[in-house]
C-alpha positions in Angstrom: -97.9 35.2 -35.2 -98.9 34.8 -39.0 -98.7 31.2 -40.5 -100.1 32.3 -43.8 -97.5 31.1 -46.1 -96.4 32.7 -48.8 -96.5 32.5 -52.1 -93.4 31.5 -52.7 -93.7 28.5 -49.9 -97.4 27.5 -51.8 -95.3 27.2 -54.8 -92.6 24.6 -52.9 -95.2 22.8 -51.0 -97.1 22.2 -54.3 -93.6 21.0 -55.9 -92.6 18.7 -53.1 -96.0 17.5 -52.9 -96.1 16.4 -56.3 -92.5 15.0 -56.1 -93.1 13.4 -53.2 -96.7 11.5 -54.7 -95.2 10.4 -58.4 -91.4 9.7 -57.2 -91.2 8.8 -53.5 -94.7 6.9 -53.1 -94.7 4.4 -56.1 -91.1 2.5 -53.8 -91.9 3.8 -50.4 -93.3 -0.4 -50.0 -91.0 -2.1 -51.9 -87.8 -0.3 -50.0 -89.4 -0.8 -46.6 -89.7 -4.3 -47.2 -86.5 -4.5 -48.7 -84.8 -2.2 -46.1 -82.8 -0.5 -49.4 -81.9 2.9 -49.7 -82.4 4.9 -52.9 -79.7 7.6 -53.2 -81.3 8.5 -56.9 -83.9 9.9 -54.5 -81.5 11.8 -52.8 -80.1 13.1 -55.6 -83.3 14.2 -57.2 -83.9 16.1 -53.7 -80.9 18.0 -54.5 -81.5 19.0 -57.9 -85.0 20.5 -56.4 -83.0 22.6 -53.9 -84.1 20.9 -51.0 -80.8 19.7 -49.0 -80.3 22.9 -48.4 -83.4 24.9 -47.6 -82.3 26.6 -45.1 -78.6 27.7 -45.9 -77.8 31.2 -47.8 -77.5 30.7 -51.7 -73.5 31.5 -50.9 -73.1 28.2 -49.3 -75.4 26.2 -52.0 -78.9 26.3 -50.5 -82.2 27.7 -51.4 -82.2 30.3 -48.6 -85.6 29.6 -47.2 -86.8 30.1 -43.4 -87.4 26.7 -41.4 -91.5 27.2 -41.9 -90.3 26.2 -45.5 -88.4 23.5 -44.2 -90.8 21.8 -41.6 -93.5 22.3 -44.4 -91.3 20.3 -46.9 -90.1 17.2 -43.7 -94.5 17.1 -43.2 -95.0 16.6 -46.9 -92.3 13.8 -48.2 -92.9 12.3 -44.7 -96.4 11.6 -45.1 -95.6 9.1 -48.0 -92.1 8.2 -46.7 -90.9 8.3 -43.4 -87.6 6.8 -44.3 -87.0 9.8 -46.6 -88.3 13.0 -43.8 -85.7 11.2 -41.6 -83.1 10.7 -43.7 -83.7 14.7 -44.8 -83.6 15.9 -41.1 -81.0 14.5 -40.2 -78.4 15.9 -43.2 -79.7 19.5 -42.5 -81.4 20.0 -38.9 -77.7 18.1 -37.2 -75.7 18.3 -40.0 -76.0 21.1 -42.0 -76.9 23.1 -39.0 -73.5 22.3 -37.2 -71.4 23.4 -40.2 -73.2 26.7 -40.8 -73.1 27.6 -37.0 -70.1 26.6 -36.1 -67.9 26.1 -39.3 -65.3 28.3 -40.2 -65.4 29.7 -44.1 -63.5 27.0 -45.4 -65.1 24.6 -43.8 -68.6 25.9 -45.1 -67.0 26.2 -48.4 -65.9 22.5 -48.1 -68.6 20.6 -46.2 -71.7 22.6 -45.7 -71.8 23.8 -49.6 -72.1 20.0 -51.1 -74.0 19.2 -47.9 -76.4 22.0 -49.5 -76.6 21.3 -53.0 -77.3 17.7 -52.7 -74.0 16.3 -53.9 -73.2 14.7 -50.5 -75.0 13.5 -47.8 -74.6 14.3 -44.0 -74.3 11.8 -40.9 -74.8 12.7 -37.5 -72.8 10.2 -35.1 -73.3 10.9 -30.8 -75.1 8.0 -29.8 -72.8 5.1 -27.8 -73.6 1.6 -26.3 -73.6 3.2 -23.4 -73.9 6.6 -23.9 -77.8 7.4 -25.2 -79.7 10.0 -23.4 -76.7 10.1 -20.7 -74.8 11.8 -24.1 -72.6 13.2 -21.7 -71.1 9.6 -20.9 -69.4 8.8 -23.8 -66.1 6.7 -24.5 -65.1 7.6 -27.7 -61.9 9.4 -27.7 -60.0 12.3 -30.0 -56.4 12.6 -29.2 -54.4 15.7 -30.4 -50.8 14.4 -32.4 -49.4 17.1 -34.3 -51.7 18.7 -36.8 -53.9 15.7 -36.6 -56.4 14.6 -34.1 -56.3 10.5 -33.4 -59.9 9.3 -33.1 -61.1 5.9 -31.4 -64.1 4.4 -30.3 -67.6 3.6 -32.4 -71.2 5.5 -32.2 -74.5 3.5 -33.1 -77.4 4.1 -34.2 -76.1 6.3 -37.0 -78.5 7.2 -39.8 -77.2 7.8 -43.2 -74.4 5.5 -42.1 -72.5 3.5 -45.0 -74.7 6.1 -47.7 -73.7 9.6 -45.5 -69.8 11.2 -47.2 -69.5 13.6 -44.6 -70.0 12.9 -40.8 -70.0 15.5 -37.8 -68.3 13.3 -34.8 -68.3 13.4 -31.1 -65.6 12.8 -29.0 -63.9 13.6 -25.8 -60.4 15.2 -26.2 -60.4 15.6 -21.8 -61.9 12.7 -20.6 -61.1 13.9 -17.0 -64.0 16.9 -18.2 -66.5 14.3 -19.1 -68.6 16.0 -21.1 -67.2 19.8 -21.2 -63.9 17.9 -22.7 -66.5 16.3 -25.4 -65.6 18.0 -29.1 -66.8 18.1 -32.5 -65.6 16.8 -35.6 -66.0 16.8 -39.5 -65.0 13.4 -40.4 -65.3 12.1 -44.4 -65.9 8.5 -45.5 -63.1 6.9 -46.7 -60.3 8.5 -44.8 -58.5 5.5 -43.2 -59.4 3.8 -39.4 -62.9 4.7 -40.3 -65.3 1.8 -40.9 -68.6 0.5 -40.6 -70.2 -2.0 -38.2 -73.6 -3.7 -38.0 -76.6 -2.4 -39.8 -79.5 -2.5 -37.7 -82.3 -4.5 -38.3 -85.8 -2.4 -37.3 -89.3 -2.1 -36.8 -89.6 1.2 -38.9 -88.4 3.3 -41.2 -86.4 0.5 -42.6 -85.6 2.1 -45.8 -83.6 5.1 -43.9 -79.9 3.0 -43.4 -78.7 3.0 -39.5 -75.5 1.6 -39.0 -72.7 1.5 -36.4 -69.7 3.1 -37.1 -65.7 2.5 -35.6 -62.8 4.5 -35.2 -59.4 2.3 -35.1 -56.9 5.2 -34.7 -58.9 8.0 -37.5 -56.7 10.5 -38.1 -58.4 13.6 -38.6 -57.3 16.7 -39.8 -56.9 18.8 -37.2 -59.2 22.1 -39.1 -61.7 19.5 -38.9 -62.2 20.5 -35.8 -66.1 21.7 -35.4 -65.9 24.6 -33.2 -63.6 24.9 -30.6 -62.0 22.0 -28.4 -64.5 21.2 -25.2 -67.5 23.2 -27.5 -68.7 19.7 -28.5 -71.9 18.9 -26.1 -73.0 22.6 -26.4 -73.0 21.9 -30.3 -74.6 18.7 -30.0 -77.9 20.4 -27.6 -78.3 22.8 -29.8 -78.5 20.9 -32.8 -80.7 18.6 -31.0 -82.7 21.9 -30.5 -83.4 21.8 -34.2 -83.5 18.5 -35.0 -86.5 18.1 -33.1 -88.4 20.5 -35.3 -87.2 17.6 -37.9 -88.7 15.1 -36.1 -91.9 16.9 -34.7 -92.6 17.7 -38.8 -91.5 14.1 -39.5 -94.1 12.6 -37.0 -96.9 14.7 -38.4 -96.6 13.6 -41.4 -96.9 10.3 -40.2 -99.7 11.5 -38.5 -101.6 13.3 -41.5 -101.2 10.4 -43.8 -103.0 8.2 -41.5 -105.9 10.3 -40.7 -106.1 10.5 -44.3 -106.0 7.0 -45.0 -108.4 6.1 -42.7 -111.4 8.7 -44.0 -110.7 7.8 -47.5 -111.2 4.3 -46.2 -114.2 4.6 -43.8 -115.6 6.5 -46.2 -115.6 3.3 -48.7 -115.7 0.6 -46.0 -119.1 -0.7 -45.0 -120.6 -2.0 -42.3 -124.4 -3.1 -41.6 -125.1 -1.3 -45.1 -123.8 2.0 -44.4 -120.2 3.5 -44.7 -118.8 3.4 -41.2 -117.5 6.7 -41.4 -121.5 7.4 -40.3 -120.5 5.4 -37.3 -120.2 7.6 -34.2 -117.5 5.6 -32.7 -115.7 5.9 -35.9 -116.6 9.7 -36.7 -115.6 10.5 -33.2 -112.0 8.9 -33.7 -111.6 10.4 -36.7 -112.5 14.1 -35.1 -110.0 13.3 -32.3 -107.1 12.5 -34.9 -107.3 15.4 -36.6 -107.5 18.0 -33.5 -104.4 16.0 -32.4 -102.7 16.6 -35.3 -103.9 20.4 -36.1 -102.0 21.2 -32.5 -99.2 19.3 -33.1 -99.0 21.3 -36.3 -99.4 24.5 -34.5 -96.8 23.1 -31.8 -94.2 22.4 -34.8 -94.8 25.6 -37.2 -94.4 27.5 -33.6 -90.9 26.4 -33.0 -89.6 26.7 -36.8 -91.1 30.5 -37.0 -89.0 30.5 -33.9 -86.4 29.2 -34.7 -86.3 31.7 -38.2 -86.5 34.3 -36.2 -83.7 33.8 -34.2 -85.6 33.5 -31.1 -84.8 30.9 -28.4 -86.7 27.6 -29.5 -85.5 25.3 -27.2 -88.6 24.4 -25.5 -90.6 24.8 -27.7 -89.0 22.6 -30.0 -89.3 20.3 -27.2 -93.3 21.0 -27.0 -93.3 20.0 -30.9 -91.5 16.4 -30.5 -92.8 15.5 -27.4 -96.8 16.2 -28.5 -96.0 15.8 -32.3 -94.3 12.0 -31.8 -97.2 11.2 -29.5 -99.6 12.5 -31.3 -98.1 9.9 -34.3 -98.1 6.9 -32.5 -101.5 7.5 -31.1 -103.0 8.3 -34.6 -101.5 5.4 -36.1 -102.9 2.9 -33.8 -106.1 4.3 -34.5 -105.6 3.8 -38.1 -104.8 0.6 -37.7 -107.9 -0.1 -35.5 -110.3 2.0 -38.2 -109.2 -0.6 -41.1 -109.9 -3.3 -38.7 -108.4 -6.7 -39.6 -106.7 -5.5 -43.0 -104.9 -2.4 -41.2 -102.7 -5.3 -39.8 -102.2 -6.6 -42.7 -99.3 -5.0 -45.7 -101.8 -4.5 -48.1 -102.4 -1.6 -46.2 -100.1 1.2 -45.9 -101.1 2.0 -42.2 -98.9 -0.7 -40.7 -96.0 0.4 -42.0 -97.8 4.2 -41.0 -97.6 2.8 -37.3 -94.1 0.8 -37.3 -92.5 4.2 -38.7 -94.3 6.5 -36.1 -92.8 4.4 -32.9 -89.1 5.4 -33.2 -90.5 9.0 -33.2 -90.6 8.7 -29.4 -87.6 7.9 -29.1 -84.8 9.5 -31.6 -83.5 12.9 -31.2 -83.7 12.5 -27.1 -86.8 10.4 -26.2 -89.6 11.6 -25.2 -89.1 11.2 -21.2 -86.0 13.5 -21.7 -88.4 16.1 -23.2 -90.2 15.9 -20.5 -87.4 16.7 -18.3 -85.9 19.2 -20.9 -89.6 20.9 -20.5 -89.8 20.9 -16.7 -86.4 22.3 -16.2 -86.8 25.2 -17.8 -90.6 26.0 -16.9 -89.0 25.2 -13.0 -86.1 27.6 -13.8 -88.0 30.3 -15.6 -90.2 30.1 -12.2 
């Protein structure tokens, strides 16, 4: 297993990188405070090719592998973790369900603007009551005529209010519970379909997350995703993916930490030396960056994977679980490392440490890897 990149990735890595420093980082701050969402960013994204990194140039994107893709989530994610998430989201749930299970005209009409930038994706699964038990969900899809009659509301939707094009879940047999769940391709606008509460959080703040309501949608009935009851098997398997999002998100959480906190020990001193010469210092910044080199490993493991068409469930799994960890115990280190001012905003590591948290916890927490892990090391046994 090779992780050389190419060329050709060298060349978007530098790109992104340099996008990322002189047009993300100057209002990666100011929108976090704020809690506002850019969509000039967005569109800029798309103009570079990368809203569709994945997809084949037929459907509007760049036609990369998902090494590409993590690479690119790592490096906009390590000044903006707001802007990985928003990213992973529109491609690793939403893109990914349209190219796998979209028919042509529904690639045509969804996945290629999806691609080239020129709409944004929302993924909506997540209920009041219905979180990691996805499989208990109330919101309902009725078949009437060539439509399909949606009702109910998700939470904790990112994108929400920005996103034009949302994949839906919803039960059309709710006597199958979850093997009656189905997928669908619902656009903003189209009527019975509004918006809720915005939430109010800890981290990423700048990355919108809203609840959304069905009062009697009427849905196209070829919006359909897949076939009727295929709906939870779409939704794991994207989940599949969108960890790799997440795993490359919370490293670069991770990465711009550690390198916040050895430009800063480095400066900082302490009984007249830099306290980067501090053992207890030196030694947390050693353990950081092991932490983060496997959680690298763990994440370019499951997108080579995943490029190659190989099962990457658990390993994807691996990545989030030890990648989100990894985040949240890097930050707090961070934060500890700059002492009194790494609580304070002049600092970018406290916003480093708000934005890792939620790691843990989106795209299945982090106790459901576990059990997603042991299951299938117990079966495969």
């Amino acid at each position: 297993m090779d992780f050389t990149l190419s060329d050709e990735q060298e060349m978007i890595r530098r790109m992104v990188r340099e996008f990322a420093k002189n047009e993300v980082l100057p209002t990666a701050a100011e929108r976090d405070e704020e809690e506002r969402f850019d969509r000039v960013l967005f569109d800029k994204m798309g103009e570079l090719g990368l809203t569709g990194i994945p997809w084949p140039e037929q459907y509007g994107g760049l036609g990369a592998d998902y090494v590409t893709y993590v690479m690119v989530l790592e490096e906009l994610s390590r000044v903006c973790a707001s802007t990985g998430v928003m990213l992973s989201v529109h491609t690793s749930l939403v893109g990914w369900s349209l190219y796998t299970y979209g028919t042509e005209h529904q690639k045509q009409t969804y996945l290629r603007p999806i691609a080239e930038g020129k709409k944004l994706g929302a993924y909506s699964l997540t209920e009041s009551g219905s979180g990691s038990d996805a499989g208990a969900m109330r919101t309902m899809a009725r078949r009437d005529g060539d439509s399909y009659v949606l009702h109910g509301s998700k939470i904790f939707v990112t994108n929400a209010g920005e996103a034009e094009i949302y994949v839906v879940f919803a039960l059309t047999d709710p006597q199958l519970k979850q093997r009656g769940c189905s997928a669908f391709i619902v656009e903003k606008g189209t009527p019975g379909f509004s918006f809720g509460k915005k939430e109010r959080k800890m981290g990423i703040r700048s990355s919108p997350t809203m609840e959304i309501v069905f009062d009697n949608c009427r849905v196209p009935a070829e919006n359909l995703l897949g076939k009727e009851g295929e709906g939870f098997t779409i939704a794991m398997r994207s989940l599949d993916g969108g960890r790799n999002g997440i795993a490359a998100q919370a490293l670069g959480i991770a990465q711009a930490a550690l390198d916040a906190s050895i430009a800063y020990a480095k400066e900082r001193k302490q009984f007249g030396k830099p306290i980067a010469q501090q053992q207890a210092i030196a030694f947390k910044i050693a353990d950081m960056a092991t932490k983060i080199e496997a959680a690298r490993l763990l994440t370019y493991q499951a997108a080579w994977r995943e490029s190659r068409n190989l099962p990457y469930g658990k390993e994807s799994a691996y990545a989030k679980l030890f990648a989100s960890d990894t985040a949240v115990q890097v930050t707090v280190e961070a934060v500890q490392i700059f002492g009194g001012y790494g609580y304070t905003k002049d600092f970018p590591v406290e916003r480093y440490l708000r934005d890792a948290k939620v790691t843990q916890i989106y795209e299945g927490t982090n106790e459901i890897q576990r059990l997603v892990i042991s299951k299938m090391l117990l079966a495969d046994s």
